[in-house]
C-alpha positions in Angstrom: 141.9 58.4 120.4 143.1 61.5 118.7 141.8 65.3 118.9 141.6 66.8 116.0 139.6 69.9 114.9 136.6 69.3 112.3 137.6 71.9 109.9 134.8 69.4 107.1 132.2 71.8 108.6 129.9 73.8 106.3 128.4 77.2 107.7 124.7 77.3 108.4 122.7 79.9 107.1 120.8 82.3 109.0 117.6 82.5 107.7 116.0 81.1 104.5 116.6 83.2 101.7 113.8 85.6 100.5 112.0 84.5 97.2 112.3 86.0 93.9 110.0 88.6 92.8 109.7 87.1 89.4 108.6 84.3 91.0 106.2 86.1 93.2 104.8 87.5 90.5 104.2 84.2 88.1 102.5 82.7 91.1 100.0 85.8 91.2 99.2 86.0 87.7 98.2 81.9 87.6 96.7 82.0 91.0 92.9 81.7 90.3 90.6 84.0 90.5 91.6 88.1 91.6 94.6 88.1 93.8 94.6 91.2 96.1 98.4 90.8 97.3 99.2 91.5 93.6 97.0 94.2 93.0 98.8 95.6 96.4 101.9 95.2 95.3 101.3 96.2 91.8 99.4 100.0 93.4 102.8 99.8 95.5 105.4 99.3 92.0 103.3 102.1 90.7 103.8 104.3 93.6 107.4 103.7 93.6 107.7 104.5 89.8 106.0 107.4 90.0 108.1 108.7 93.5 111.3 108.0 91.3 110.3 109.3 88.2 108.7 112.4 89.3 110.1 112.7 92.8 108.3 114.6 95.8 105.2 115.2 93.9 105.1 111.8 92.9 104.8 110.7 96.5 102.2 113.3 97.5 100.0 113.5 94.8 99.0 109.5 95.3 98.6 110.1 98.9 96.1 112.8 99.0 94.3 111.1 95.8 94.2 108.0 98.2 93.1 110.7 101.2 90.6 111.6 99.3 88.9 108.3 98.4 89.2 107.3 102.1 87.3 110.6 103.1 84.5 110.3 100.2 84.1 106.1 100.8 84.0 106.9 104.9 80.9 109.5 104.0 79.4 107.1 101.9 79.3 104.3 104.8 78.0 107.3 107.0 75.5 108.1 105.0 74.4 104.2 103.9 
């Protein structure tokens, strides 16, 4: 009997790796009926685009818009 190292060993990975967003996307856009993880992820691309392309603005403006609604759809629960 010999000792020999087992250098035939292949790494194992961490974790599994993370989807593709293409992917992601194809799968919400034949899913049936209204998906509301893409329409959250599509108002979160938008945001993104618009904090990129117009830059602090385009990160606050959203936010108090979305402010706004919250405030005006809490009254409108108060009120019934």
């Amino acid at each position: 009997m010999t000792m020999t190292a087992d250098t035939t060993r292949t790494p194992r990975r961490a974790a599994r790796p993370s989807p593709r967003p293409g992917r992601i996307a194809r799968k919400a856009l034949d899913a049936p009926g209204d998906h509301p993880l893409a329409s959250v992820a599509l108002g979160l691309g938008l945001w993104a685009g618009a904090i990129l392309a117009f830059g602090y603005p385009g990160l606050i403006v959203p936010a108090l818009i979305l402010a706004a609604a919250i405030l005006v759809t809490l009254i409108r629960i108060t009120l019934g």
